[in-house]
N, C-alpha and C positions, 0 to 999 in steps of 0.2 A: 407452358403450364396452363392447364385448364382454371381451375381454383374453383371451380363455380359446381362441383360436383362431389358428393360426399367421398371422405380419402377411408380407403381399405385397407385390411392387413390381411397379407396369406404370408404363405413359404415361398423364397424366393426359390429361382433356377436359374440354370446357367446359363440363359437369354438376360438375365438380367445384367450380366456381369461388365457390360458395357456402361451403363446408367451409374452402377456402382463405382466402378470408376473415375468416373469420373467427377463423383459425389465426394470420394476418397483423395484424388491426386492433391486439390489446394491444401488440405495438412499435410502431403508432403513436402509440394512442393515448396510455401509460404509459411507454414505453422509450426507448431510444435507437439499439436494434440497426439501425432503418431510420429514416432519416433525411427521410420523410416527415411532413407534418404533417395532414394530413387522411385519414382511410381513406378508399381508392376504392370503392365502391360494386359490386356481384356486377358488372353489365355493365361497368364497364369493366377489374376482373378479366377477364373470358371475354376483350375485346379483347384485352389483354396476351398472353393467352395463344393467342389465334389469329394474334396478329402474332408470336409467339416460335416455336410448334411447325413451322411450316416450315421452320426453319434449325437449329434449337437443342431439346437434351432437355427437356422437364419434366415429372418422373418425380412420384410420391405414392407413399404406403406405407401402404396399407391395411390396417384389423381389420376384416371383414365388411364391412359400410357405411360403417366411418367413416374417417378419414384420419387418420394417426397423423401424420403430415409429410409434406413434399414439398421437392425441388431441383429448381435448374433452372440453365441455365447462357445466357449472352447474349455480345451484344459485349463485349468489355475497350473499345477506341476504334473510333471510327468513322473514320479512316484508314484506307486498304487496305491500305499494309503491316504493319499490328497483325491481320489476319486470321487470321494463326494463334495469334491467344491467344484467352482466352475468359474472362469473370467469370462465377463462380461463388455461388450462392444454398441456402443450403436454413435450411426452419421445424422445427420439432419441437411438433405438440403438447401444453401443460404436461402431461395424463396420461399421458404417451408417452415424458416426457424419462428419460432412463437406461439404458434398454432398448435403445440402441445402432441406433436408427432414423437419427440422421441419421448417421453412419459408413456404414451399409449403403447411404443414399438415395445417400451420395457415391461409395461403391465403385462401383456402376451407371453412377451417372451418368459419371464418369472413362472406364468400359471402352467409352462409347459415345462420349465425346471424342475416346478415342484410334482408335477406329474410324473416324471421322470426317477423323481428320490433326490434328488440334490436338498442340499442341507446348505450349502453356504452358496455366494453369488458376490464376486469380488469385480472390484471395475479401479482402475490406476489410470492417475488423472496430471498429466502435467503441472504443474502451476506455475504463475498462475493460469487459475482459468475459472472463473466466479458462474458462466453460463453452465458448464459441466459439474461444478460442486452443485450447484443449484438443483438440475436437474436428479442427480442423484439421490442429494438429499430428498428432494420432492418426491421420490419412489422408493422411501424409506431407508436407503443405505446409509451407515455411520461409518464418517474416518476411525478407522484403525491403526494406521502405519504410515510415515513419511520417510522416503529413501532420499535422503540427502545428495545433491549433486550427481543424477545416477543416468543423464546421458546429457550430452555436448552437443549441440546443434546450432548453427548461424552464429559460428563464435560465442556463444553463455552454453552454462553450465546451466542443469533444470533438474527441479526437485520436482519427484513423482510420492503424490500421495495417496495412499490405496482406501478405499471404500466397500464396506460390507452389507452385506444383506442379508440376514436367517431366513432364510426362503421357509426352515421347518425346525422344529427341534429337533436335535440332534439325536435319533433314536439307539439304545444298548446295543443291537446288534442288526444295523441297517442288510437293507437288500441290495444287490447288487443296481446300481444308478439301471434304465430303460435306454437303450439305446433310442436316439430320436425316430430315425425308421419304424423303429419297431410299436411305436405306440398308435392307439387303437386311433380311428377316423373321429371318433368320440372328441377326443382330447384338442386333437387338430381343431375342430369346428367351435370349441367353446372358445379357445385362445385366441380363435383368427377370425371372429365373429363380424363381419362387414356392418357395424353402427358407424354413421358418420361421427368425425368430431366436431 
């Protein structure tokens, strides 16, 4: 890790999906933040994220070569009328954390939600977990809901607490969400603006 050179945000690619992983495998492996049990493997990372980037942001924040962290944002549900919400993601690499990388991955990612028309921005958080409430809260999202006992992992049982964000008021007769692709270079450049932190 460089550290000595201002850290970036663009759109990740499927070159990245190595760095990602392995940013991702210690919650699996060790944590409870993600409630998988097996790390996925680089290819089926890159799948995730070629099924994701057409609809949906998934932004990194780069030191030179390396990935300091990364967000990304998906469906909330697969009903049509939850369309305009959106779950919410982001990693922070352990020598990365403090440095206000994932605040920033989230400020981008939001300004290109709301670009998009999304209205809500939902992010489900283990508990506990005081660094992930923090940060959340820090980028304006309010607990909404706690699912009690709602997955098993390393022998305990773990409450997931969910977190909101009004990206926008809720307009009478919204437009149809922008697909990520589809939005102008405009939007891209304001969101993913290279100021150091």
């Amino acid at each position: 890790m460089t550290m000595d050179k201002p850290l970036t945000i663009r759109v990740a690619n499927e070159a990245d999906a190595q760095q990602i992983r392995a940013i991702y495998a210690p919650h699996v492996e060790s944590g409870v933040a993600s409630f998988e049990t097996d790390v996925p493997d680089v290819e089926t990372m890159r799948a995730r994220m070629r099924k994701l980037l057409p609809t949906h942001p998934w932004l990194v924040c780069v030191d030179g070569e390396y990935i300091a962290g990364y967000a990304y944002a998906g469906l909330h549900r697969e009903r049509a009328a939850y369309r305009w919400s959106t779950e919410v993601t982001a990693y922070v690499h352990a020598d990365y954390r403090g440095r206000g990388v994932g605040k920033r991955l989230y400020a981008a990612l939001c300004t290109l939600l709301r670009t998009q028309g999304y209205v809500n921005a939902y992010a489900g958080i283990t508990l506990p977990n005081e660094a992930s409430v923090a940060l959340h809260e820090s980028c304006g999202f309010k607990p909404c809901a706690l699912y009690r006992h709602t997955g098993h992992k390393f022998g305990t049982w773990y409450d997931v607490g969910w977190w909101q964000l009004v990206l926008q008021p809720p307009p009478p007769s919204p437009a149809e969400p922008i697909p990520f692709g589809a939005l102008p270079a405009t939007a891209l450049s304001v969101a993913t603006r290279s100021d150091s932190l």
